[in-house]
PyMOL Python script that loads the backbone (N, CA, C, O; Angstrom):
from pymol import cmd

cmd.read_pdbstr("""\
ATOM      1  N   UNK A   1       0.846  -1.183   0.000  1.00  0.00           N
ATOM      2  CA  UNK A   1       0.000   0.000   0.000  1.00  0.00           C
ATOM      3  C   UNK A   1       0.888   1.242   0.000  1.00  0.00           C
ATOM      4  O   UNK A   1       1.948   1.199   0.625  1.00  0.00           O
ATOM      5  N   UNK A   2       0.535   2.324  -0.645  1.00  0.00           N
ATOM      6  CA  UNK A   2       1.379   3.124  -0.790  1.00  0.00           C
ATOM      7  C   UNK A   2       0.405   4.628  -0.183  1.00  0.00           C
ATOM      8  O   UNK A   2      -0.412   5.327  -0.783  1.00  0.00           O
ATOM      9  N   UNK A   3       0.947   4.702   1.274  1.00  0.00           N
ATOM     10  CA  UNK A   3      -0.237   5.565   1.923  1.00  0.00           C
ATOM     11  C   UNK A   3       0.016   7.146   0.934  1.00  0.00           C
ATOM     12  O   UNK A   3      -0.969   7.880   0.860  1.00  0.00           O
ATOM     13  N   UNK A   4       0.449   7.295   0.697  1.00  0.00           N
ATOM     14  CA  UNK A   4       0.348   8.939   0.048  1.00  0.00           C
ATOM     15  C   UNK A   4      -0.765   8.795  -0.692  1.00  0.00           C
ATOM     16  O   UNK A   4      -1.229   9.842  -1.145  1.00  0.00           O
ATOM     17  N   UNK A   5      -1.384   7.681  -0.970  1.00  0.00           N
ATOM     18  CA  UNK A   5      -3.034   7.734  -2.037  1.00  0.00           C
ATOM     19  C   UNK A   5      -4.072   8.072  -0.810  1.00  0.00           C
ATOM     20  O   UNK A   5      -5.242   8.270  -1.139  1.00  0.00           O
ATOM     21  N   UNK A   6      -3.694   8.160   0.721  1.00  0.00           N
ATOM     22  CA  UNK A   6      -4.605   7.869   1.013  1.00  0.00           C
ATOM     23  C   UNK A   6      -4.275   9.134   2.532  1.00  0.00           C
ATOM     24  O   UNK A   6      -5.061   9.180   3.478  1.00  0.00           O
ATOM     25  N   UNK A   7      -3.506   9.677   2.484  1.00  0.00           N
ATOM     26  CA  UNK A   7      -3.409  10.746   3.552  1.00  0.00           C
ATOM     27  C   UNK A   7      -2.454  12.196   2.459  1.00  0.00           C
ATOM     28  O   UNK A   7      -1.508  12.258   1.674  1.00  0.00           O
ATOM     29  N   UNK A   8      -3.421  13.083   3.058  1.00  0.00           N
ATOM     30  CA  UNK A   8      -2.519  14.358   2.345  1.00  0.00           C
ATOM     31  C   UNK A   8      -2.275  15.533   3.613  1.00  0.00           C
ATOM     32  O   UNK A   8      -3.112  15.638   4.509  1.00  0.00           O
ATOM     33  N   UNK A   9      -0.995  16.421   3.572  1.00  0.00           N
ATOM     34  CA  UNK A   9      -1.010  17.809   4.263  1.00  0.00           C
ATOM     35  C   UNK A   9      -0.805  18.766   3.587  1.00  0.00           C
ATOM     36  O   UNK A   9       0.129  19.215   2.922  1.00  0.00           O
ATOM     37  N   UNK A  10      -2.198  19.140   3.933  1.00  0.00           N
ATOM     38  CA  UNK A  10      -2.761  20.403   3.192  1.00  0.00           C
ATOM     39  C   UNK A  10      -2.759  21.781   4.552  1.00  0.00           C
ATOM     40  O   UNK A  10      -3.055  21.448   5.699  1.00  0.00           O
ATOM     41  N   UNK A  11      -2.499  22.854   4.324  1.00  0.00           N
ATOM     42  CA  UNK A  11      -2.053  24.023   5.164  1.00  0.00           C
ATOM     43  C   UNK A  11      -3.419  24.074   5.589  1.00  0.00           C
ATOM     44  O   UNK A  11      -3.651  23.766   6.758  1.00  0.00           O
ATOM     45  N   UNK A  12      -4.248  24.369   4.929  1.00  0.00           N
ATOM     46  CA  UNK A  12      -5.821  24.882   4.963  1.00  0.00           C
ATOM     47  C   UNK A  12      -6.838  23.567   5.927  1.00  0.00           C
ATOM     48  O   UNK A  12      -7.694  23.662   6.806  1.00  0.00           O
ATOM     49  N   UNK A  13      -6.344  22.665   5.372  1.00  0.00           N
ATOM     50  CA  UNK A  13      -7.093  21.191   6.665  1.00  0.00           C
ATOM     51  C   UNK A  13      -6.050  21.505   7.985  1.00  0.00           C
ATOM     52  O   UNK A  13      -4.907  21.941   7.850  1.00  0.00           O
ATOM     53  N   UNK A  14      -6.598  21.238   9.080  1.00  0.00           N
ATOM     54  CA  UNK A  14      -6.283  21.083  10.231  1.00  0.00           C
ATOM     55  C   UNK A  14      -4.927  21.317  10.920  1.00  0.00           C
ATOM     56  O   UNK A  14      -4.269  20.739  11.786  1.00  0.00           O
ATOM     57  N   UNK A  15      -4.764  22.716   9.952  1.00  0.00           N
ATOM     58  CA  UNK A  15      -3.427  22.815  10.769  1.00  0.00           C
ATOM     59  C   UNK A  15      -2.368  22.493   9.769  1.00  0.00           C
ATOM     60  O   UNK A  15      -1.359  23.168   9.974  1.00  0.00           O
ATOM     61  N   UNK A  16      -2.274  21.715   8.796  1.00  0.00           N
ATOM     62  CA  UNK A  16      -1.670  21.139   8.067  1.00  0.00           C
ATOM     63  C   UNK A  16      -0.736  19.852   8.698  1.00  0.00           C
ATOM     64  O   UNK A  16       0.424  19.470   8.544  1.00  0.00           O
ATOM     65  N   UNK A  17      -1.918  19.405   9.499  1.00  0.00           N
ATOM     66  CA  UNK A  17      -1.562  17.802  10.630  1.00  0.00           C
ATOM     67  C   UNK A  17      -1.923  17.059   8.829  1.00  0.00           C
ATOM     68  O   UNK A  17      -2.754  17.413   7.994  1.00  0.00           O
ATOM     69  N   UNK A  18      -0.956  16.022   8.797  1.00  0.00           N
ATOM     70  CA  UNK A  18      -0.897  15.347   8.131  1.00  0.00           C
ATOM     71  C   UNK A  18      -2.785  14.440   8.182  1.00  0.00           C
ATOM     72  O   UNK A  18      -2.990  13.656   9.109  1.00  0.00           O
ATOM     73  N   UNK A  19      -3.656  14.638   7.379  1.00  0.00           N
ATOM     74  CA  UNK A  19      -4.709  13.455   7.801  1.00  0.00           C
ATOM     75  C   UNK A  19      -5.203  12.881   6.352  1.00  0.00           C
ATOM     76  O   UNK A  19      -4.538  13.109   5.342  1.00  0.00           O
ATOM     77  N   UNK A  20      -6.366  12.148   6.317  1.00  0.00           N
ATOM     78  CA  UNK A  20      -6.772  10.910   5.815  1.00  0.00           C
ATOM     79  C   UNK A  20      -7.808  11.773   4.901  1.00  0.00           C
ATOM     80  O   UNK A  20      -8.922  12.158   5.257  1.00  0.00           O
ATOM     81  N   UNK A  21      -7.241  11.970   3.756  1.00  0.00           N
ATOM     82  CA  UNK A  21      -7.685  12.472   2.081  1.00  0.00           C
ATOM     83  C   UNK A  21      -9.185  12.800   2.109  1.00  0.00           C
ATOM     84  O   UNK A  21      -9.918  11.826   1.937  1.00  0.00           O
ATOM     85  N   UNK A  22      -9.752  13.940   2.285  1.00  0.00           N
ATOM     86  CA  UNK A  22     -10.989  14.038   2.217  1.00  0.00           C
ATOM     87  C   UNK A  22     -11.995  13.787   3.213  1.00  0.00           C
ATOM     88  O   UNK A  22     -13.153  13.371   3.267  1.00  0.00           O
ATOM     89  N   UNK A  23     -10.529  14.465   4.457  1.00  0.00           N
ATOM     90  CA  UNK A  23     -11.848  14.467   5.838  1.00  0.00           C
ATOM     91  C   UNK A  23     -10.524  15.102   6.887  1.00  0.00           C
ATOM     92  O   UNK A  23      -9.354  15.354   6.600  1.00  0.00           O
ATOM     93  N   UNK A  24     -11.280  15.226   8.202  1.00  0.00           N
ATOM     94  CA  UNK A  24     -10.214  16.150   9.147  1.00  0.00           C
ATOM     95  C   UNK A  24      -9.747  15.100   9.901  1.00  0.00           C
ATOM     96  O   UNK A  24      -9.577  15.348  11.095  1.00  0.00           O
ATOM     97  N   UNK A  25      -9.437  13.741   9.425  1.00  0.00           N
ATOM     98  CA  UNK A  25      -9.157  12.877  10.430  1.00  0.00           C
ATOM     99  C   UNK A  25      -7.552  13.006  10.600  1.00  0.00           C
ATOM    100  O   UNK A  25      -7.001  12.431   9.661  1.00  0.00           O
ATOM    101  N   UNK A  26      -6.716  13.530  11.423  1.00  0.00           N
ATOM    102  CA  UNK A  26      -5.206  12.719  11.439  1.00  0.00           C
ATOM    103  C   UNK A  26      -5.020  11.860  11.414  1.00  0.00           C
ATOM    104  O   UNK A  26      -5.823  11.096  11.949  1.00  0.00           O
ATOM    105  N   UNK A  27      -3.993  11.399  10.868  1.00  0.00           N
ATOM    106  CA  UNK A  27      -3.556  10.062  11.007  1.00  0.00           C
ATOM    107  C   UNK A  27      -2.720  10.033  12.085  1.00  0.00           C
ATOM    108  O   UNK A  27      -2.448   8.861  12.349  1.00  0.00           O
ATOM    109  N   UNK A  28      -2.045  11.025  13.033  1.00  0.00           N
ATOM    110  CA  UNK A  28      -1.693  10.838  14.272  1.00  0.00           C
ATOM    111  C   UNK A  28      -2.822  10.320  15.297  1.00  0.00           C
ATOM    112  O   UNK A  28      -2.638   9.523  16.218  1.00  0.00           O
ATOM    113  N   UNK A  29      -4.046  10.953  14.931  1.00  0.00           N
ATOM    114  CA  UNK A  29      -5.100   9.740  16.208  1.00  0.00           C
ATOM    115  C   UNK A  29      -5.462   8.289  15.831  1.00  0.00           C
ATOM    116  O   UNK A  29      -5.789   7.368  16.579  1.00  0.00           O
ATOM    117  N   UNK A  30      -5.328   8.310  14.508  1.00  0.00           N
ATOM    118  CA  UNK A  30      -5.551   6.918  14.043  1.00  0.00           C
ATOM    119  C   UNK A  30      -4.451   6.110  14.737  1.00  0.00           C
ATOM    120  O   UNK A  30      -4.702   5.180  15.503  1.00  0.00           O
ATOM    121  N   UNK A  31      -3.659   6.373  14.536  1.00  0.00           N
ATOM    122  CA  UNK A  31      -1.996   5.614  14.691  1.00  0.00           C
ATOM    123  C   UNK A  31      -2.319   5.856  16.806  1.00  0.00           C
ATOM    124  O   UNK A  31      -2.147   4.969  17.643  1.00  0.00           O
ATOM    125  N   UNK A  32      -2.767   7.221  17.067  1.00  0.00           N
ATOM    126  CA  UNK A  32      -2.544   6.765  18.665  1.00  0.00           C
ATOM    127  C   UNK A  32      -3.627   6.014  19.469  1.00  0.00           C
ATOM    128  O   UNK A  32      -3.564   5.756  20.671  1.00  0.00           O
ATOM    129  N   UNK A  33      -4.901   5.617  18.393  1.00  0.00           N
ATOM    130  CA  UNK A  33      -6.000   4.963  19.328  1.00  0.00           C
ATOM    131  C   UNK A  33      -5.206   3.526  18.964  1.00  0.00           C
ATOM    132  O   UNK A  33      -5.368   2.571  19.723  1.00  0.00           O
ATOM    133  N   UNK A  34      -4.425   3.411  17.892  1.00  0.00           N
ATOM    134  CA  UNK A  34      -4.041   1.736  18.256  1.00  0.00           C
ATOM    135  C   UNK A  34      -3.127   1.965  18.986  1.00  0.00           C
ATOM    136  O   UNK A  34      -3.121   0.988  19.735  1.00  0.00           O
ATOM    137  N   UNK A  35      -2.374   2.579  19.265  1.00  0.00           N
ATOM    138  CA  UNK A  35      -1.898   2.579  20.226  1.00  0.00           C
ATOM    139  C   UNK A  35      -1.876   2.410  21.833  1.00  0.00           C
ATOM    140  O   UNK A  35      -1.092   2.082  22.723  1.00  0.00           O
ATOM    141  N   UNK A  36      -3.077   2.789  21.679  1.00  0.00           N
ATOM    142  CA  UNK A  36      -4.040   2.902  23.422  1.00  0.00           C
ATOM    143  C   UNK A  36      -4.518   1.594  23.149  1.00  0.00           C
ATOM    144  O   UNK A  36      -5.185   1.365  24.158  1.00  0.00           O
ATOM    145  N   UNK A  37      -4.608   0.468  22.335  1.00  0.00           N
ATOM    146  CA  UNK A  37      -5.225  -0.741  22.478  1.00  0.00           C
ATOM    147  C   UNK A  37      -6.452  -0.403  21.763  1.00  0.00           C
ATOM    148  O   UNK A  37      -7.396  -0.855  22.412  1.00  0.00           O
ATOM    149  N   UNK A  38      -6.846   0.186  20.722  1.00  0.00           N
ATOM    150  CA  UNK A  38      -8.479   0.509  20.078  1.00  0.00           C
ATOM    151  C   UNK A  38      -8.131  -0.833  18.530  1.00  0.00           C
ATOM    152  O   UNK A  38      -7.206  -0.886  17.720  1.00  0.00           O
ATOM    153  N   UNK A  39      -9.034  -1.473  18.671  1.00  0.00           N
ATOM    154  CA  UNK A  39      -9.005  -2.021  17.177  1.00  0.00           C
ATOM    155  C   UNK A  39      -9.546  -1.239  15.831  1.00  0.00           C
ATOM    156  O   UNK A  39     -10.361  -0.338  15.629  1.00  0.00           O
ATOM    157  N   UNK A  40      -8.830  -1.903  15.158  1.00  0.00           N
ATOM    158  CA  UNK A  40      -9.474  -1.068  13.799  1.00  0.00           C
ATOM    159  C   UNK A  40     -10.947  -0.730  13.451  1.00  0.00           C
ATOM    160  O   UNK A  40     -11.507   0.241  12.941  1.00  0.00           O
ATOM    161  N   UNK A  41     -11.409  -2.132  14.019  1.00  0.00           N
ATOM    162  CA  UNK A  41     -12.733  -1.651  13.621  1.00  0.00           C
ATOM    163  C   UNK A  41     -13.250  -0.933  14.970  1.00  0.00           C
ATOM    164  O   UNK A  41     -14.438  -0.642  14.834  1.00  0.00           O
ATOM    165  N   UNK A  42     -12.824  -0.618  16.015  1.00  0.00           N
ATOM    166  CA  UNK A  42     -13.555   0.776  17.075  1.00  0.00           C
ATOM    167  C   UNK A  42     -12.825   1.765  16.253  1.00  0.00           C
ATOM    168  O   UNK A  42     -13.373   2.866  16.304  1.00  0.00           O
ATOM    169  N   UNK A  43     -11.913   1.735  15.615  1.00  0.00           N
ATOM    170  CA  UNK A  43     -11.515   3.343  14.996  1.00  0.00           C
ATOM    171  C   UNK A  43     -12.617   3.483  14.310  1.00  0.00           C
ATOM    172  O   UNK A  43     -13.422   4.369  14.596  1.00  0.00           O
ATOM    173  N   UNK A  44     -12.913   2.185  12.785  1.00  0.00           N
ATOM    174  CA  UNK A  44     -14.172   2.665  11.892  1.00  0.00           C
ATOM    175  C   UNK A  44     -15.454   2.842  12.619  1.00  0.00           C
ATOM    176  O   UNK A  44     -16.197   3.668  12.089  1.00  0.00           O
ATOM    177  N   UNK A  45     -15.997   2.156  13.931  1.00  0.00           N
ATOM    178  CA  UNK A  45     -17.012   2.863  14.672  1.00  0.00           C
ATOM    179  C   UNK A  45     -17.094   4.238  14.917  1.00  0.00           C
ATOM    180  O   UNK A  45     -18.201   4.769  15.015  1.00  0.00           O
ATOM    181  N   UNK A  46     -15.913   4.969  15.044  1.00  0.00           N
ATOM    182  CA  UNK A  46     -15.809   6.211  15.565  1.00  0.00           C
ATOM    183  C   UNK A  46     -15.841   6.857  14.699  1.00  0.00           C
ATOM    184  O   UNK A  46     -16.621   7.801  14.833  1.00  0.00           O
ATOM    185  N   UNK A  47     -15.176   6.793  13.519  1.00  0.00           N
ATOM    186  CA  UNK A  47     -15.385   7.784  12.520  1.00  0.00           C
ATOM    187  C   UNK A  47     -15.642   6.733  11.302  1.00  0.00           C
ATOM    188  O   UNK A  47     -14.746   6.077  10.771  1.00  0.00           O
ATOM    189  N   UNK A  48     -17.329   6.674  10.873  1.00  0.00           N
ATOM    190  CA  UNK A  48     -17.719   5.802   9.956  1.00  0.00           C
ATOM    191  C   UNK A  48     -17.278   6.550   8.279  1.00  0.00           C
ATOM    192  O   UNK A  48     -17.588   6.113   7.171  1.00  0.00           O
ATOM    193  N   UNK A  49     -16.501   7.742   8.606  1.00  0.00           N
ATOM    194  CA  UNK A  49     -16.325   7.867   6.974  1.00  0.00           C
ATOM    195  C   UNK A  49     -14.786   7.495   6.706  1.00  0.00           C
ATOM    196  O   UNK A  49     -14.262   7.838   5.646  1.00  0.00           O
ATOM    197  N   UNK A  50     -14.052   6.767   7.715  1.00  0.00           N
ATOM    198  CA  UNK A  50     -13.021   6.101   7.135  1.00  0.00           C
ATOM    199  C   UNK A  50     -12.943   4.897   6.705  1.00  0.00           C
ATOM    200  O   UNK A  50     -13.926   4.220   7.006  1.00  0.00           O
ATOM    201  N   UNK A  51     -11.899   4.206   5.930  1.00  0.00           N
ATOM    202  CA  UNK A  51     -12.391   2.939   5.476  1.00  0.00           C
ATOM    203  C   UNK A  51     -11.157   2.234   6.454  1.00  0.00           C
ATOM    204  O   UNK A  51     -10.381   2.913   7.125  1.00  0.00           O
ATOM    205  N   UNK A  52     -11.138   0.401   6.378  1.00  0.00           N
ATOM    206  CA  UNK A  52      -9.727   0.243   6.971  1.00  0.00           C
ATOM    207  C   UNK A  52      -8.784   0.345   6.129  1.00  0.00           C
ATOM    208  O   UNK A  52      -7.728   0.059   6.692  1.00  0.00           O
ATOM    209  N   UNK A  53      -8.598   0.672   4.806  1.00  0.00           N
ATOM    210  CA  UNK A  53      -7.877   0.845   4.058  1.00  0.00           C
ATOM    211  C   UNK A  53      -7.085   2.428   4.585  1.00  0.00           C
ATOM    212  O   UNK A  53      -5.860   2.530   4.513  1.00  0.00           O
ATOM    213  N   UNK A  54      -7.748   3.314   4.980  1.00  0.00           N
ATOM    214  CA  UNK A  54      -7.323   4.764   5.624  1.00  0.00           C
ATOM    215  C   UNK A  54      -6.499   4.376   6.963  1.00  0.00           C
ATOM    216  O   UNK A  54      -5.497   5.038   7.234  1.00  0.00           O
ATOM    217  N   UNK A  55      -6.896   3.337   7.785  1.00  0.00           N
ATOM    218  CA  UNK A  55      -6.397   3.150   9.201  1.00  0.00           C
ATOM    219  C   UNK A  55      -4.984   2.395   9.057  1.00  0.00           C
ATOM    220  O   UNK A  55      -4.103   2.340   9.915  1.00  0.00           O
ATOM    221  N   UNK A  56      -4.970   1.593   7.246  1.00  0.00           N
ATOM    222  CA  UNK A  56      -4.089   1.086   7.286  1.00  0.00           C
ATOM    223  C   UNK A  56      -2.515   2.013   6.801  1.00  0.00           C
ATOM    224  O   UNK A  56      -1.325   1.813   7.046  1.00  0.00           O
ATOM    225  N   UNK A  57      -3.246   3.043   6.034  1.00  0.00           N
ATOM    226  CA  UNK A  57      -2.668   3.792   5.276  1.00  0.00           C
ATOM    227  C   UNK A  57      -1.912   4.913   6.557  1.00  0.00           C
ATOM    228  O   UNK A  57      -0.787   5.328   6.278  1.00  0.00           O
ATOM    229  N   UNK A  58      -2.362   5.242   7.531  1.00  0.00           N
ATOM    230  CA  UNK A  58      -2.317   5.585   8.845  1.00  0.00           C
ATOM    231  C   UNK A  58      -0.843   4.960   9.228  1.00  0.00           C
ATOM    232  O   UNK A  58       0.158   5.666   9.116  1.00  0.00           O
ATOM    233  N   UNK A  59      -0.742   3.250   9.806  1.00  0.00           N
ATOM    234  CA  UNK A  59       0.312   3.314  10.229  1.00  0.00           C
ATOM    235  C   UNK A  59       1.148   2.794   9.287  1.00  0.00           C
ATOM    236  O   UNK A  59       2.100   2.243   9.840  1.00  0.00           O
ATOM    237  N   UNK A  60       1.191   2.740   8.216  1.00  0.00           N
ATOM    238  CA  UNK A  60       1.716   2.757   7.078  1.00  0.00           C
ATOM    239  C   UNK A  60       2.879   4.257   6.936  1.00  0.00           C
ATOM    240  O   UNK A  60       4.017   4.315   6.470  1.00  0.00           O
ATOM    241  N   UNK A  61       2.453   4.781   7.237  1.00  0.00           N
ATOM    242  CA  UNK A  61       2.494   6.672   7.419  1.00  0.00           C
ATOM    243  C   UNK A  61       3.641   6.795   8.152  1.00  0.00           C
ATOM    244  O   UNK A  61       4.799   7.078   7.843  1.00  0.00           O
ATOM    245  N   UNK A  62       2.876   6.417   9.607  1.00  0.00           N
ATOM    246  CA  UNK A  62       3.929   6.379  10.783  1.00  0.00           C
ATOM    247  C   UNK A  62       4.993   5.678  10.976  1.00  0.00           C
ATOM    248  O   UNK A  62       5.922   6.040  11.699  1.00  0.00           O
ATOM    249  N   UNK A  63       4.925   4.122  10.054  1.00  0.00           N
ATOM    250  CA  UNK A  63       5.759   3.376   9.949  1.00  0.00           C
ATOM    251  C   UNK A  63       7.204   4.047   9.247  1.00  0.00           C
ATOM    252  O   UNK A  63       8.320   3.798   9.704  1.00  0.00           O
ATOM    253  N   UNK A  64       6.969   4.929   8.073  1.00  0.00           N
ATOM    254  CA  UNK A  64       7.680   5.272   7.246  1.00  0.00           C
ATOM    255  C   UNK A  64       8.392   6.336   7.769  1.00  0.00           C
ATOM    256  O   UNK A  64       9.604   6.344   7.552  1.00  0.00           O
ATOM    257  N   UNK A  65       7.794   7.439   8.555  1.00  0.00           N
ATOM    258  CA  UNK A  65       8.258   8.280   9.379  1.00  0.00           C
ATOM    259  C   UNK A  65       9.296   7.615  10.446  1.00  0.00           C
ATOM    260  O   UNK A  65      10.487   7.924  10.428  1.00  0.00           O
ATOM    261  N   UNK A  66       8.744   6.657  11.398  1.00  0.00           N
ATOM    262  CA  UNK A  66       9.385   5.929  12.172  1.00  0.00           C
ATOM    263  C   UNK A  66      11.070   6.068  11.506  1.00  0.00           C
ATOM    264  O   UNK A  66      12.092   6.673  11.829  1.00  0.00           O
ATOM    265  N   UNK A  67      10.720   5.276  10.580  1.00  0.00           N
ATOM    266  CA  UNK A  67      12.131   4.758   9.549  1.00  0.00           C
ATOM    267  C   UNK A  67      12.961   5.874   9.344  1.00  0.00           C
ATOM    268  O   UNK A  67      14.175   5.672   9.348  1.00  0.00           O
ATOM    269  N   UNK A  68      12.607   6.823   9.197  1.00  0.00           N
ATOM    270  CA  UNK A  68      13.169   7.775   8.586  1.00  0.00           C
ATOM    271  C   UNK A  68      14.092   9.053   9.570  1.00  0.00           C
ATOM    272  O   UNK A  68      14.921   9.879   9.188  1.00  0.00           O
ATOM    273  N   UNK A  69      13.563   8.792  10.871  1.00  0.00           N
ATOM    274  CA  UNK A  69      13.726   9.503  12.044  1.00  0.00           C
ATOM    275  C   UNK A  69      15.397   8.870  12.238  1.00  0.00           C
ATOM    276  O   UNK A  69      16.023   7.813  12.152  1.00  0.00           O
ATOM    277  N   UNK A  70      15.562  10.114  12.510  1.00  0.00           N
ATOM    278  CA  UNK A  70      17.371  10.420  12.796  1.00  0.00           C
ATOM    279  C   UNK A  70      17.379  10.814  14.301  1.00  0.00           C
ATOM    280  O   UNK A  70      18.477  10.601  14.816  1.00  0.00           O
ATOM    281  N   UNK A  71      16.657  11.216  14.950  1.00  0.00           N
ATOM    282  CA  UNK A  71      16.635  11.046  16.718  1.00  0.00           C
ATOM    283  C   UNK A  71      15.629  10.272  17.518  1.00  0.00           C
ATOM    284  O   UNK A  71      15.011   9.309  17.064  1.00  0.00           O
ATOM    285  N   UNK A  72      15.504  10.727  18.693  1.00  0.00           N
ATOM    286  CA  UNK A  72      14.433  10.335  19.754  1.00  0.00           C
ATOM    287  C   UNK A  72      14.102  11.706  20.346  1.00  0.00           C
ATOM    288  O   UNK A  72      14.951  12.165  21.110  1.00  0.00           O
ATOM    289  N   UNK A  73      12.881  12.515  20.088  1.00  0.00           N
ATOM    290  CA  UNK A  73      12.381  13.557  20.658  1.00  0.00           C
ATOM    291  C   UNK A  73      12.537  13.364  22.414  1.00  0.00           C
ATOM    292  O   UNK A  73      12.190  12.480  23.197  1.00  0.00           O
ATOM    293  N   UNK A  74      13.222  14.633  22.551  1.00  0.00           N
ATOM    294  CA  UNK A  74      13.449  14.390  24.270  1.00  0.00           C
ATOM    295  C   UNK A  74      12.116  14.544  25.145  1.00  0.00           C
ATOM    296  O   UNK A  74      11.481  15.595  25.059  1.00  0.00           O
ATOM    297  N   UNK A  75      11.807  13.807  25.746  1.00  0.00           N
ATOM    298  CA  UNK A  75      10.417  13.769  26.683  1.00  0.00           C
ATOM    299  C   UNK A  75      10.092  15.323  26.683  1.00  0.00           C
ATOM    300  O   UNK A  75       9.028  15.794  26.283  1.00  0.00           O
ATOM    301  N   UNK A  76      10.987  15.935  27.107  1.00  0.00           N
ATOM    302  CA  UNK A  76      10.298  17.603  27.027  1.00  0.00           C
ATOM    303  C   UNK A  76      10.102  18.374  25.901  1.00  0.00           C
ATOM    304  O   UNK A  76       9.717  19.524  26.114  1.00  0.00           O
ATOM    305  N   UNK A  77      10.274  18.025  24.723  1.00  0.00           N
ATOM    306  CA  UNK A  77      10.045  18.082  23.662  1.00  0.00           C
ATOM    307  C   UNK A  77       8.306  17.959  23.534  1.00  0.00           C
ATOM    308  O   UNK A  77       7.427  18.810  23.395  1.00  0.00           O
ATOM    309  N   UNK A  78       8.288  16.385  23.662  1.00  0.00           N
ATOM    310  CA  UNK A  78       7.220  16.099  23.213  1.00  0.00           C
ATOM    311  C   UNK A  78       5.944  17.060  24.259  1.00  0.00           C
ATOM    312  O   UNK A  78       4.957  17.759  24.030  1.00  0.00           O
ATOM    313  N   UNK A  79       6.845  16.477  25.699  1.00  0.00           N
ATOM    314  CA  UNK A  79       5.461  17.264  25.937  1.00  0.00           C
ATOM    315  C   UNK A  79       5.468  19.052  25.842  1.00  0.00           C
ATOM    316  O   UNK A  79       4.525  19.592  26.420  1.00  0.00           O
ATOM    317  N   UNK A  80       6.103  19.627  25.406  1.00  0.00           N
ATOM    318  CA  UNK A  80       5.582  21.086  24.641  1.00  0.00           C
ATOM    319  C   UNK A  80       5.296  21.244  23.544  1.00  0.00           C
ATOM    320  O   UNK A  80       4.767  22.299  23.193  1.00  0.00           O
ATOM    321  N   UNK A  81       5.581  20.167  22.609  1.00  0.00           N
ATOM    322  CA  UNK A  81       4.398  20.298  21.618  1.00  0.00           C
ATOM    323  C   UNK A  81       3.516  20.009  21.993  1.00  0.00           C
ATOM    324  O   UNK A  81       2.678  20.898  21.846  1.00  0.00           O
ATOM    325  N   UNK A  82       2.828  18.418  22.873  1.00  0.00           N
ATOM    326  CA  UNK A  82       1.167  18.484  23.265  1.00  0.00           C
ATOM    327  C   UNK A  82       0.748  19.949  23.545  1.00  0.00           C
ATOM    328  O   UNK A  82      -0.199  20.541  23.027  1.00  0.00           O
ATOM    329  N   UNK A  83       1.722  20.475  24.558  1.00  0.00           N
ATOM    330  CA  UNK A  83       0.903  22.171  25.127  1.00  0.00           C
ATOM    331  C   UNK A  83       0.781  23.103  24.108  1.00  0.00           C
ATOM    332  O   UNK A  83      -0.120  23.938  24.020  1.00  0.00           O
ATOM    333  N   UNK A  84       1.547  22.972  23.472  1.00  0.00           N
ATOM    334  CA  UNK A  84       0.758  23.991  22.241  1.00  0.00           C
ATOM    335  C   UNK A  84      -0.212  23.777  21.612  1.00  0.00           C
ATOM    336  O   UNK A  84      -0.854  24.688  21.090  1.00  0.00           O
ATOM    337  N   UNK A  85      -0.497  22.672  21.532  1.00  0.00           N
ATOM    338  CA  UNK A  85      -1.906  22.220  20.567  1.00  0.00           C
ATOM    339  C   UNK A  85      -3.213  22.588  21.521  1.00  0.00           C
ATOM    340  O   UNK A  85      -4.355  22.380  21.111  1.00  0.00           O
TER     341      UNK A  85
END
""", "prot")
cmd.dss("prot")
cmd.show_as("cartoon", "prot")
cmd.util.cbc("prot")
cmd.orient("prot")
């Protein structure tokens, strides 16, 4: 699967948070409700206009990012970006 068919960042959607082609979903909550233990299909309960093809395309996303990452954000990092949001 080649998620760029299926997530775009656009300035004008949400910030320009990377999300899922033709809706305000991030793919950072997709990627963090499995994370919290949510299955795919409670993600598609929650938001019925994604498909699992989007949830897959999701950590598909993150996977690639993962890969690509040249550090480890320092704990205080991360949490001052949460506070800005």
């Amino acid at each position: 699967m080649n998620w760029r068919d299926r997530i775009s960042i656009d300035p004008q959607i949400h910030h320009g948070k990377p999300c899922i082609k033709g809706t305000r979903v991030p793919a950072s909550v997709i990627v963090g409700s499995i994370a919290e233990g949510n299955s795919p299909q409670r993600i598609l309960k929650s938001w019925p206009q994604l498909t699992i093809e989007d949830v897959e395309a999701a950590l598909w996303f993150a996977s690639a990012l993962a890969a690509e990452a040249k550090a480890v954000p320092a704990e205080e990092d991360i949490e001052a970006e949460a506070d800005a949001e």
